[in-house]
DRENPA-3360 file (N, C-alpha, C; in nm, 2 decimals, always signed):
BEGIN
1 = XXXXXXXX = +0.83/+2.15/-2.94/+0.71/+2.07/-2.90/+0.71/+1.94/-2.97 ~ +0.75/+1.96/-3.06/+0.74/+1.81/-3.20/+0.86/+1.70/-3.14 ~ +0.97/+1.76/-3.04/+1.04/+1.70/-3.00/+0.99/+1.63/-2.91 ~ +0.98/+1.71/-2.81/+0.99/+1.63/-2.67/+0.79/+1.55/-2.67 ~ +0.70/+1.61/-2.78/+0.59/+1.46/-2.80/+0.63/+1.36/-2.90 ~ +0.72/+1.39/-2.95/+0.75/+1.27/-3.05/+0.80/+1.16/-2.97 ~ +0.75/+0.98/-3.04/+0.75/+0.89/-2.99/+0.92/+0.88/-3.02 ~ +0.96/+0.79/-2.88/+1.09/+0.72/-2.86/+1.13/+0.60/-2.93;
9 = XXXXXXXX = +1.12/+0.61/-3.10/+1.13/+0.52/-3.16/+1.33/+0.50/-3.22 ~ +1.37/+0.45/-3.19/+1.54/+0.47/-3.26/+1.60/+0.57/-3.18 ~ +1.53/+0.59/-3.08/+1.62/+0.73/-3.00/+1.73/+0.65/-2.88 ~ +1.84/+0.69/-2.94/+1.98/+0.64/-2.83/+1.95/+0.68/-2.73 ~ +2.00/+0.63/-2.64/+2.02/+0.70/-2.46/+2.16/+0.75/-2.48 ~ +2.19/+0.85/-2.39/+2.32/+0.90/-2.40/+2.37/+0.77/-2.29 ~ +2.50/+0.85/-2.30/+2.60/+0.72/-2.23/+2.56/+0.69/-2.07 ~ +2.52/+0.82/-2.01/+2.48/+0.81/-1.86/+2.37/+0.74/-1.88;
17 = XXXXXXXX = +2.24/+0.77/-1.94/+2.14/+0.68/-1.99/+2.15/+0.56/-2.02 ~ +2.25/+0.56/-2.09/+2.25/+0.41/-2.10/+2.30/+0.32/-1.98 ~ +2.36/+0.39/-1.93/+2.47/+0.35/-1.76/+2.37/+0.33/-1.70 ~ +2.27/+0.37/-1.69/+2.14/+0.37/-1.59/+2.05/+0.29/-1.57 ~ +2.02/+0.28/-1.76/+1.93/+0.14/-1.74/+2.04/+0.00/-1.74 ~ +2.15/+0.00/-1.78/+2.25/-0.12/-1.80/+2.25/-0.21/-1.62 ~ +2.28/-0.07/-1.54/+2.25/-0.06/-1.42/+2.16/-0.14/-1.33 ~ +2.04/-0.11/-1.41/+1.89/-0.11/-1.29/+1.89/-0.28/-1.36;
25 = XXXXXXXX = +1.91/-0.33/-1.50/+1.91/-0.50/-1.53/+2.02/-0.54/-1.42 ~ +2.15/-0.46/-1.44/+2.18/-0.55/-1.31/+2.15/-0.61/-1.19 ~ +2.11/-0.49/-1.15/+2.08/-0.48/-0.95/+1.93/-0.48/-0.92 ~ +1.80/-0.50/-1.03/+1.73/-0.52/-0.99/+1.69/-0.69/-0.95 ~ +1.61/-0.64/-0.84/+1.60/-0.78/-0.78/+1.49/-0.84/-0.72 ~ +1.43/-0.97/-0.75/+1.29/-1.01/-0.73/+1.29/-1.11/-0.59 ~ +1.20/-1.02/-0.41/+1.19/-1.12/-0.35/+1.09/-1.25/-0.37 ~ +1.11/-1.35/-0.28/+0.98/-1.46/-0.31/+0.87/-1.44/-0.24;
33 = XXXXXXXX = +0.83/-1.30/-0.20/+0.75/-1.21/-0.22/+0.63/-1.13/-0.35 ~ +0.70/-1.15/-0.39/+0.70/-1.09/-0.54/+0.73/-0.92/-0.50 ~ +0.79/-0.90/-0.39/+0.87/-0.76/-0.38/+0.95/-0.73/-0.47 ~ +1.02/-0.63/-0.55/+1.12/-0.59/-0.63/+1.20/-0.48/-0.61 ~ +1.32/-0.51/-0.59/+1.43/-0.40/-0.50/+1.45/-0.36/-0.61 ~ +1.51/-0.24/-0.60/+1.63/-0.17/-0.68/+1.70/-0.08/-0.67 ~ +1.80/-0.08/-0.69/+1.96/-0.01/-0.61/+1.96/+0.16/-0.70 ~ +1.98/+0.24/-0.62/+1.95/+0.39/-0.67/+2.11/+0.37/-0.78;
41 = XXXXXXXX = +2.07/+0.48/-0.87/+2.20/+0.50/-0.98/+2.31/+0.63/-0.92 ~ +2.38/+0.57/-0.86/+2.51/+0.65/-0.77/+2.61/+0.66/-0.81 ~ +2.67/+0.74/-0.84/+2.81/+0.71/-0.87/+2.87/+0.71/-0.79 ~ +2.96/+0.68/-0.74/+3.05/+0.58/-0.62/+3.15/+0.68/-0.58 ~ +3.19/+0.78/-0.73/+3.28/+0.83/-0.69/+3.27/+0.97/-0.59 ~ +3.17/+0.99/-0.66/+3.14/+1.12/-0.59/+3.05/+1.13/-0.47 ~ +3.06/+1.02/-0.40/+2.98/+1.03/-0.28/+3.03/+1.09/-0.16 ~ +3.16/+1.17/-0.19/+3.21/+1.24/-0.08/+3.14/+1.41/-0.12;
49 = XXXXXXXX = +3.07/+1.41/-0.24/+3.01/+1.55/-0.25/+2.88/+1.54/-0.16 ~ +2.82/+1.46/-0.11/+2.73/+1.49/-0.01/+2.72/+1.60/+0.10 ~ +2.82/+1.59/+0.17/+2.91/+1.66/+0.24/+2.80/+1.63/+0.37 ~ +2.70/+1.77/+0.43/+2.61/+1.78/+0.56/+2.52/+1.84/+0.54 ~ +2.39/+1.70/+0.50/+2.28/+1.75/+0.44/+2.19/+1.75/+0.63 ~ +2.20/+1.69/+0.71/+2.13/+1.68/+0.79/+2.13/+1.86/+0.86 ~ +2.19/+1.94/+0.83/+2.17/+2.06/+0.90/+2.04/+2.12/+0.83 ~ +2.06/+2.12/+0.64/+1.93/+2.13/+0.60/+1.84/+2.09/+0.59;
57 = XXXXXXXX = +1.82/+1.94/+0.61/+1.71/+1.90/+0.66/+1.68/+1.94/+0.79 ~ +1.72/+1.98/+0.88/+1.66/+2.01/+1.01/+1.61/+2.15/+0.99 ~ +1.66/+2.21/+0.97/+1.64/+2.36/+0.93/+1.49/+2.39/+0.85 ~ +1.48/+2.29/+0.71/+1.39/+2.28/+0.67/+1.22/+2.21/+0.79 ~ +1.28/+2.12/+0.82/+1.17/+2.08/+0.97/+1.15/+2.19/+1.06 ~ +1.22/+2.27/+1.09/+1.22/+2.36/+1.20/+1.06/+2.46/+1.10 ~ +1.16/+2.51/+1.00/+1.04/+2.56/+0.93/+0.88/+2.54/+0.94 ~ +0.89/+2.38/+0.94/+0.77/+2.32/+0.92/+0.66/+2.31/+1.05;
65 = XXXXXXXX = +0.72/+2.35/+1.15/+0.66/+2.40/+1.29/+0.55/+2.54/+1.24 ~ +0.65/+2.59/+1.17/+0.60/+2.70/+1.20/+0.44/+2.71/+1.08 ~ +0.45/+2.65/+1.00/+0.31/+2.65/+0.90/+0.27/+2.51/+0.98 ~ +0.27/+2.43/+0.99/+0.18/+2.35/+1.12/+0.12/+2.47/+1.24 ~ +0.17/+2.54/+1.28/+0.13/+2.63/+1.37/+0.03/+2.72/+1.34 ~ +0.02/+2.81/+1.19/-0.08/+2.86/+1.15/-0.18/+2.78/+1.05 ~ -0.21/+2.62/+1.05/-0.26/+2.58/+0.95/-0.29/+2.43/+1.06 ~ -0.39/+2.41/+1.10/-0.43/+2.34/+1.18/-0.44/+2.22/+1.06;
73 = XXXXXXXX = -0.54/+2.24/+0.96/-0.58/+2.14/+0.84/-0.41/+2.09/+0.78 ~ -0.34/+2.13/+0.78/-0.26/+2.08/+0.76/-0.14/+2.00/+0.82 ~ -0.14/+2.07/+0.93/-0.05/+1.96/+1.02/-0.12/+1.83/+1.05 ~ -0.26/+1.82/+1.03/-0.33/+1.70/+1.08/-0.34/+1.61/+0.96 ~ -0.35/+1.66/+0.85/-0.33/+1.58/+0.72/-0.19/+1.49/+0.68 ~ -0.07/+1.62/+0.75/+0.08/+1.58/+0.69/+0.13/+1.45/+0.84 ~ +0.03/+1.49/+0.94/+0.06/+1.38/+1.01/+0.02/+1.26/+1.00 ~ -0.10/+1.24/+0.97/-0.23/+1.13/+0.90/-0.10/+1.03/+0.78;
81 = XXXXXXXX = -0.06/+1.16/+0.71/+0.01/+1.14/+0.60/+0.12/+1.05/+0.61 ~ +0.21/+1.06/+0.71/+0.30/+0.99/+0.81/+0.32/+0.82/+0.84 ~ +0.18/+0.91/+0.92/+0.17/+0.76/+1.01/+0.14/+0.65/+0.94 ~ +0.04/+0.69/+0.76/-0.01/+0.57/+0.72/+0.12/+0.48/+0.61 ~ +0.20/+0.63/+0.62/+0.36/+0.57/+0.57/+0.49/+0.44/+0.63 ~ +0.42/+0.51/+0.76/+0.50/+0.45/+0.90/+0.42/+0.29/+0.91 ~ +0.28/+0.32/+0.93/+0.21/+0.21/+0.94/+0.26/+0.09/+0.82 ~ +0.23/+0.10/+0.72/+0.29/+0.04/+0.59/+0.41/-0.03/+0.61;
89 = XXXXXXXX = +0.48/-0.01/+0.69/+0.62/-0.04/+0.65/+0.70/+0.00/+0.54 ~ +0.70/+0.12/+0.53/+0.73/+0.18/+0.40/+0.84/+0.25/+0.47 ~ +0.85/+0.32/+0.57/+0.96/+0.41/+0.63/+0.99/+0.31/+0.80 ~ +1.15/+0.32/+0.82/+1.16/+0.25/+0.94/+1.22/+0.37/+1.01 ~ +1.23/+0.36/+1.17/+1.31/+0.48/+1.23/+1.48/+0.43/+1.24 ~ +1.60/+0.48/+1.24/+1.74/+0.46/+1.22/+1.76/+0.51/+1.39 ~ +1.82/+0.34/+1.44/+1.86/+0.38/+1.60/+1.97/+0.50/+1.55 ~ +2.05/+0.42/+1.50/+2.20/+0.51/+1.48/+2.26/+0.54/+1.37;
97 = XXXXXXXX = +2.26/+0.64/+1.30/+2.33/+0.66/+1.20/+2.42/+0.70/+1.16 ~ +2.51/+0.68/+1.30/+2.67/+0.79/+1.28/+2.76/+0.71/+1.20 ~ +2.72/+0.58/+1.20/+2.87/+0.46/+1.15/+2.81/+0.37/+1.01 ~ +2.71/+0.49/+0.93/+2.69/+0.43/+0.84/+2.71/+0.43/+0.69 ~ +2.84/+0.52/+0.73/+2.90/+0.52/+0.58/+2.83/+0.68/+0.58 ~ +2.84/+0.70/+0.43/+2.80/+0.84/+0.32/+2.60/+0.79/+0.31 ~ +2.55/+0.88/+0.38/+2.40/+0.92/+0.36/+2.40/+1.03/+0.33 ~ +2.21/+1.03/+0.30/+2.18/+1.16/+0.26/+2.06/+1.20/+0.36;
105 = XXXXXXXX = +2.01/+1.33/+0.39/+1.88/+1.34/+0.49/+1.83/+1.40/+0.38 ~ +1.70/+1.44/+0.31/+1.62/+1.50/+0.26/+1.50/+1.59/+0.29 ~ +1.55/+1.66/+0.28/+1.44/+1.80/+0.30/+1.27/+1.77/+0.24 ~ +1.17/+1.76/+0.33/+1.04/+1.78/+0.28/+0.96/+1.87/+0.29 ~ +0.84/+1.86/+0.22/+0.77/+1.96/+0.16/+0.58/+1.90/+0.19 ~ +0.56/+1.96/+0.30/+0.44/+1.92/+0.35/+0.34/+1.97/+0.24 ~ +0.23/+1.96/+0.16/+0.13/+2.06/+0.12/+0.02/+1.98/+0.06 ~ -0.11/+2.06/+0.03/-0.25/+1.96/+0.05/-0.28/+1.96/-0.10;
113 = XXXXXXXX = -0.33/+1.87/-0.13/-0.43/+1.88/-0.27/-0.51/+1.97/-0.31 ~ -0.57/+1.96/-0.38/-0.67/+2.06/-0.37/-0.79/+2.05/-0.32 ~ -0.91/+2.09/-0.20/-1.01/+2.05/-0.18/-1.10/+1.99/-0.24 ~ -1.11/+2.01/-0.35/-1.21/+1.96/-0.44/-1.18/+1.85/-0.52 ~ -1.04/+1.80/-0.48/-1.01/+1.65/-0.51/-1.02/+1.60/-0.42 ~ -0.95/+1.57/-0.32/-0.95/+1.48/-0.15/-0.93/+1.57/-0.08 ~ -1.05/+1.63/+0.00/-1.02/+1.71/+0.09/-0.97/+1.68/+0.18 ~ -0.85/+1.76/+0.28/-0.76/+1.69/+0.37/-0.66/+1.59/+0.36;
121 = XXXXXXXX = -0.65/+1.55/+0.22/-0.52/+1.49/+0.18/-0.43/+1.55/+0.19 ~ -0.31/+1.53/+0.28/-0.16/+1.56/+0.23/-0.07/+1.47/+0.13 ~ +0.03/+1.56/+0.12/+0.14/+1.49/-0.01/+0.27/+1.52/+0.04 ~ +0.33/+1.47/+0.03/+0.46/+1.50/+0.05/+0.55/+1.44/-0.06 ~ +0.66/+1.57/-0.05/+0.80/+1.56/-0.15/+0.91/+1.59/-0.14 ~ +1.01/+1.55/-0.19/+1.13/+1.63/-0.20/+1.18/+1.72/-0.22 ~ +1.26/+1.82/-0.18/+1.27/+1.97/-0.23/+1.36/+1.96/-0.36 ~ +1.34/+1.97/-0.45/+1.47/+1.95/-0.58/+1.55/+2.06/-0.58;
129 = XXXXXXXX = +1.48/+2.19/-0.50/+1.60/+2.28/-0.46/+1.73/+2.25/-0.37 ~ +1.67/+2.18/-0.31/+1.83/+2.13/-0.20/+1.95/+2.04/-0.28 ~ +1.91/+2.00/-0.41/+1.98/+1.89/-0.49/+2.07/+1.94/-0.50 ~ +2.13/+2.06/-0.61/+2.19/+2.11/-0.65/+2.37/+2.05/-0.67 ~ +2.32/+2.08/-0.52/+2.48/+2.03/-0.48/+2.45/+1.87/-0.40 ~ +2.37/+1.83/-0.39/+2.35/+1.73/-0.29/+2.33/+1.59/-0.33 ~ +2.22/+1.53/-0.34/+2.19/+1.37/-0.37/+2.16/+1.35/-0.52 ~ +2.12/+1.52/-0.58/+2.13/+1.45/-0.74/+2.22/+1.49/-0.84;
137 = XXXXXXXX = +2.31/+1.54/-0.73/+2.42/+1.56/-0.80/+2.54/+1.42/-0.85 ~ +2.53/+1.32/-0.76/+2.60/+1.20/-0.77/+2.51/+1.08/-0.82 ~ +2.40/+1.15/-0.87/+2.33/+1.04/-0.99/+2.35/+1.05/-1.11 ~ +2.31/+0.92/-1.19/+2.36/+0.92/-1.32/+2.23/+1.02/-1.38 ~ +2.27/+1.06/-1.47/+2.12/+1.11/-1.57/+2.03/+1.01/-1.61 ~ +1.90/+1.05/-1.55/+1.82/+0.91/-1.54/+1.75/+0.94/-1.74 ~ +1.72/+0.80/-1.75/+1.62/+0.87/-1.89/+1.47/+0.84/-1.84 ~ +1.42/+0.93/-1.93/+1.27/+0.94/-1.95/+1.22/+0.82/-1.98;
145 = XXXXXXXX = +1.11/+0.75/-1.90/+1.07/+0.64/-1.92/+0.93/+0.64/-1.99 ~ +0.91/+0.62/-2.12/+0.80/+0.69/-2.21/+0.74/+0.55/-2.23 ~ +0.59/+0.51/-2.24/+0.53/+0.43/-2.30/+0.50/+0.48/-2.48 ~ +0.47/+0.36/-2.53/+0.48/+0.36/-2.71/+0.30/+0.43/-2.70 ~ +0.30/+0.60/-2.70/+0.24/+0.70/-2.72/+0.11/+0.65/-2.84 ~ +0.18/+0.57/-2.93/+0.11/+0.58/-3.10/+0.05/+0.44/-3.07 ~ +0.08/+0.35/-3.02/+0.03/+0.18/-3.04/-0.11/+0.20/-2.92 ~ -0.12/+0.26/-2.77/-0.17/+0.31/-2.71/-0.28/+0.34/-2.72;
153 = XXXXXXXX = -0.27/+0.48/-2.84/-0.40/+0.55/-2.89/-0.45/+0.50/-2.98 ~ -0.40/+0.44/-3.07/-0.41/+0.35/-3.18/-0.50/+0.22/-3.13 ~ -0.44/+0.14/-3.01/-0.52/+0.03/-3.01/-0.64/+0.05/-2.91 ~ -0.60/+0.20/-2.83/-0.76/+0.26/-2.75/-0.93/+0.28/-2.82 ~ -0.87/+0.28/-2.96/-1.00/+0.33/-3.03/-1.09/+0.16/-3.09 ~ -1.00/+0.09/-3.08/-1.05/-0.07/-3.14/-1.16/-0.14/-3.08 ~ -1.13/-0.13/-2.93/-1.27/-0.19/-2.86/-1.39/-0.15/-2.88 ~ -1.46/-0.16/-2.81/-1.61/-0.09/-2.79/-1.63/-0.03/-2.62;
161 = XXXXXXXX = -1.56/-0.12/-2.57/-1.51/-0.04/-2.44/-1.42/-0.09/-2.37 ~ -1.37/+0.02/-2.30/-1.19/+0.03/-2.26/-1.24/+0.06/-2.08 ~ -1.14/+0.01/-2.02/-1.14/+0.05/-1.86/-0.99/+0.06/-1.84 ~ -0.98/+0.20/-1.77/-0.90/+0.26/-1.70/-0.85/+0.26/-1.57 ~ -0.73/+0.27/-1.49/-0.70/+0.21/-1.38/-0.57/+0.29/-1.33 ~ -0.58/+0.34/-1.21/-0.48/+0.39/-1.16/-0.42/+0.35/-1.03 ~ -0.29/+0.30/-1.07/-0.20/+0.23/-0.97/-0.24/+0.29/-0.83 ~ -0.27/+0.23/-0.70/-0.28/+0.31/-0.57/-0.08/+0.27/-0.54;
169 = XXXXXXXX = -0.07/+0.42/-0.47/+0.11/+0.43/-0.42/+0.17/+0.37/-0.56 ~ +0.15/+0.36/-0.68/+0.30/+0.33/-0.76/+0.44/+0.35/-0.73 ~ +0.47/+0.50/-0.69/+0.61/+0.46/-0.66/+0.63/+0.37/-0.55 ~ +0.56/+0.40/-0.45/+0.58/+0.23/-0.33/+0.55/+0.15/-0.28 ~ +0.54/+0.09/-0.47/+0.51/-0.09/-0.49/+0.66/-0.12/-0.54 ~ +0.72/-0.02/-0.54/+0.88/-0.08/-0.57/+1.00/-0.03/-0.41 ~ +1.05/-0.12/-0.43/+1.12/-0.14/-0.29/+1.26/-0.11/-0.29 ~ +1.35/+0.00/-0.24/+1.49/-0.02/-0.21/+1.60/-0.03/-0.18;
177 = XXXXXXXX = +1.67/-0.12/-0.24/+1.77/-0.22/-0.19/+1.81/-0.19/-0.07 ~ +1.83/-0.25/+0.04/+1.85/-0.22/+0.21/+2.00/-0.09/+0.21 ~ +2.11/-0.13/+0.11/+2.21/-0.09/+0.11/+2.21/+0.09/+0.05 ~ +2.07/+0.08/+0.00/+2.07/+0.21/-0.04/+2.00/+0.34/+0.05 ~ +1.90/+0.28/+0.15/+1.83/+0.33/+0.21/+1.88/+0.46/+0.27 ~ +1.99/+0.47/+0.29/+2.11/+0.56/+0.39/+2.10/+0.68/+0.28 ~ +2.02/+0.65/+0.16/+2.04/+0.79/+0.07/+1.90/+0.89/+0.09 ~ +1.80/+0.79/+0.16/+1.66/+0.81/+0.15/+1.65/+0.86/+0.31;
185 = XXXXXXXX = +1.67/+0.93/+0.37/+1.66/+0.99/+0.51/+1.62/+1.07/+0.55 ~ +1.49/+1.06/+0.65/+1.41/+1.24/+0.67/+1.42/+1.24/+0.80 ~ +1.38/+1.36/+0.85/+1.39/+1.37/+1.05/+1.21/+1.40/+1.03 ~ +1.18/+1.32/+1.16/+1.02/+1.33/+1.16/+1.02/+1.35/+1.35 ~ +0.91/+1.36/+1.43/+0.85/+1.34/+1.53/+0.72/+1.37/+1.56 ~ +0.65/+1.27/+1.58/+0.50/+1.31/+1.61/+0.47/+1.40/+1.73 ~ +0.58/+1.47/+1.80/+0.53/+1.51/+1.90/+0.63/+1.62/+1.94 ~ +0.56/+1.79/+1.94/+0.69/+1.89/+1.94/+0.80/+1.85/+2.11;
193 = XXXXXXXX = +0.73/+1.77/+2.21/+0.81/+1.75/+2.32/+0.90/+1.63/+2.27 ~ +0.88/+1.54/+2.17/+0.97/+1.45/+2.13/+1.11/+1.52/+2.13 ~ +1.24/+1.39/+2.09/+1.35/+1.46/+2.03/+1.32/+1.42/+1.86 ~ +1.39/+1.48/+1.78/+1.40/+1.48/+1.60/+1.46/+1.33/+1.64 ~ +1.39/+1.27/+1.50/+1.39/+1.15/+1.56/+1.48/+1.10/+1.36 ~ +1.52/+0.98/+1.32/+1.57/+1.01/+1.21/+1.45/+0.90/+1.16 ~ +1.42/+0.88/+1.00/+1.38/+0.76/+0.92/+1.46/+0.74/+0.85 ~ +1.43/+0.60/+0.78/+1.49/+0.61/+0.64/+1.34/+0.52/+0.54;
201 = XXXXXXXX = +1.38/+0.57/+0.47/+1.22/+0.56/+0.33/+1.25/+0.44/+0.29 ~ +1.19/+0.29/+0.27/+1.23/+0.22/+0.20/+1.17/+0.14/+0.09 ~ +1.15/+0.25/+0.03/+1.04/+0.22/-0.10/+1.10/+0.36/-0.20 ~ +1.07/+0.33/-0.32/+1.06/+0.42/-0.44/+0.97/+0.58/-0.36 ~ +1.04/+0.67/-0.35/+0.99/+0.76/-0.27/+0.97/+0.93/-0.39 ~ +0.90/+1.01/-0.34/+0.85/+1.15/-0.44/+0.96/+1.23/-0.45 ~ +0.95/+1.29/-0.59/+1.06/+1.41/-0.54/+1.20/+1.35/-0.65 ~ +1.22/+1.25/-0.66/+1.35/+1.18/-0.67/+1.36/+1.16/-0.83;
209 = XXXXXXXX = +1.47/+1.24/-0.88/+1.46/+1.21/-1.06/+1.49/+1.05/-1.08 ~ +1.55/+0.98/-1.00/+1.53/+0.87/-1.03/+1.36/+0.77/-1.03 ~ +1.32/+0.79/-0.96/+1.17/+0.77/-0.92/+1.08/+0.73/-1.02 ~ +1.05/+0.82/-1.13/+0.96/+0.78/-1.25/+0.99/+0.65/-1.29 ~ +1.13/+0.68/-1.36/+1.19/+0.55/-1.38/+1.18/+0.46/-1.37 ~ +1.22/+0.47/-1.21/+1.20/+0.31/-1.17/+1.06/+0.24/-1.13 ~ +0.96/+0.33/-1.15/+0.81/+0.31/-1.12/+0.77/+0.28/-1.21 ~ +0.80/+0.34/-1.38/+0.80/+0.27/-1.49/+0.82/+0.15/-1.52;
217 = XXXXXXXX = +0.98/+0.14/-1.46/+1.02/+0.06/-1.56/+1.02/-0.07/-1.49 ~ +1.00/-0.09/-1.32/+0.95/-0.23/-1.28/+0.84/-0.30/-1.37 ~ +0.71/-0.24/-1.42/+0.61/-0.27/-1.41/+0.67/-0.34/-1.61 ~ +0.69/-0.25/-1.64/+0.71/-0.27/-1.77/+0.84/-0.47/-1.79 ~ +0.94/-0.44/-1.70/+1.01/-0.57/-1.68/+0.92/-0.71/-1.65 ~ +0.84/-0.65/-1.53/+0.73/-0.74/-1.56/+0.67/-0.78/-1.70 ~ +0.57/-0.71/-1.77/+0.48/-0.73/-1.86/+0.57/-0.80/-2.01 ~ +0.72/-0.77/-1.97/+0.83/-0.84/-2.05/+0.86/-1.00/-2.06;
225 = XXXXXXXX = +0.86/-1.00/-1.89/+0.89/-1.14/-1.85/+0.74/-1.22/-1.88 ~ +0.65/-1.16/-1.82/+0.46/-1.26/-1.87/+0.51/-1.27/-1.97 ~ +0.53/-1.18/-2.09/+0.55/-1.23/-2.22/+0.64/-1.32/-2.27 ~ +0.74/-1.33/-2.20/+0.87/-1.49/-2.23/+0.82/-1.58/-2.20 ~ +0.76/-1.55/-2.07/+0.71/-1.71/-2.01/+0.59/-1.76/-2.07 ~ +0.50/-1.67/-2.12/+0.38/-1.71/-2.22/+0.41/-1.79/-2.38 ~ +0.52/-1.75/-2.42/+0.59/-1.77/-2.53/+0.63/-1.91/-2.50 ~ +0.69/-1.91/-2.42/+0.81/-2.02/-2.35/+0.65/-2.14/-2.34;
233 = XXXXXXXX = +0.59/-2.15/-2.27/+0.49/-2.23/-2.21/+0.41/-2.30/-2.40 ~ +0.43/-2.22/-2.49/+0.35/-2.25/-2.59/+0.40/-2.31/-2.64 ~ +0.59/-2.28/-2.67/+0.62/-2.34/-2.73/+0.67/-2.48/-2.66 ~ +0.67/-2.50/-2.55/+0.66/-2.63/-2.49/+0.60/-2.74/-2.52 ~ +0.45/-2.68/-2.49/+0.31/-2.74/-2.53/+0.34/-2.77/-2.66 ~ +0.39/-2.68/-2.79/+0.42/-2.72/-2.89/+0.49/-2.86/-2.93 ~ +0.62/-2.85/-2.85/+0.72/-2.95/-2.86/+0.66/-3.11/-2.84 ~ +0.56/-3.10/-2.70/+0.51/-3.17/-2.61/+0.40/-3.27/-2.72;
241 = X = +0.31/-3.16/-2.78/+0.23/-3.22/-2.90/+0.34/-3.31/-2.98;
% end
């Protein structure tokens, strides 16, 4: 317990850890948007272990007929859930996916909140069962992206009063890279006379050990850079005097 609450002060990343974040300074990338892409942590070599994820994901869907079937509240939430994903621009549909290189399809996991928090909310996730052998198997080991625990509590108690705030969608205020999208792939159809139709997710999506991470650690790059450029502007002004 004393470990894993103890603050991340002098703590090395192992080498994949470190590969990861070395990684994400690279390839992360700012539109004139103020969008921010970032390229999943893949290793290149092993992308022939993917092998044929699209049978489990359909299989998994097939499933999902069947609890839509006895759960009326639920198929109407996980489609709600969908559409306002689809609406967003957050997920696009994939005319063709045969000639797109090494993808991945991902298995999801329809299920509700609890009543008594948002009644009729759906959630959706990733199965981390399907990984094993599949999409996180060819990631690097991501690290734990921890905020400084002690400065936090320490400077919580100073004010006289504090206001709290919770990101709406955090993971998808971060966006990724177009080239990676082909990793992020679900079969959806609003309609059982439809055919399975494919998406691909293009945003920081649930489920994904990379995910935290990168949810963290955009926002933190940010609050990095305000602080150069606030530094930088002073000492300008400074010079300028």
């Amino acid at each position: 317990m004393l470990q894993v609450e103890n603050i991340d002060i002098g703590k090395a990343n192992t080498p994949d850890e470190q590969r990861c974040e070395d990684h994400f300074q690279e390839t992360v990338s700012r539109a004139d948007d103020a969008r921010h892409f970032v390229r999943l942590p893949v290793r290149e070599e092993l992308l022939p272990m993917l092998g044929d994820s699209y049978t489990t994901a359909l299989r998994r869907f097939q499933s999902m007929k069947k609890k839509f079937a006895v759960d009326d509240d639920l198929r109407d939430a996980y489609h709600a859930f969908i559409n306002v994903y689809e609406s967003l621009g957050h997920m696009e549909e994939v005319i063709s996916s045969a000639s797109r290189g090494p993808q991945f399809f991902h298995p999801t996991i329809p299920f509700t909140v609890q009543k008594a928090q948002q009644p009729g909310h759906a959630w959706c996730s990733m199965d981390p069962a399907e990984f094993s052998t599949g999409c996180r198997s060819i990631k690097y080991c991501i690290p734990v992206r921890r905020f400084n625990q002690y400065s936090t509590v320490i400077n919580f108690r100073m004010p006289r009063y504090t206001v709290t705030a919770d990101a709406e969608k955090m993971f998808r205020q971060t966006w990724v890279h177009p080239h990676d999208v082909q990793f992020q792939q679900i079969l959806w159809r609003k309609d059982p006379s439809e055919p399975v139709r494919i998406f691909q997710l293009k945003t920081v999506t649930y489920g994904l050990a990379s995910s935290p991470f990168h949810a963290a650690r955009v926002p933190t790059g940010q609050r990095r850079r305000r602080e150069l450029s606030t530094c930088g502007s002073r000492s300008t002004k400074g010079n300028v005097r």
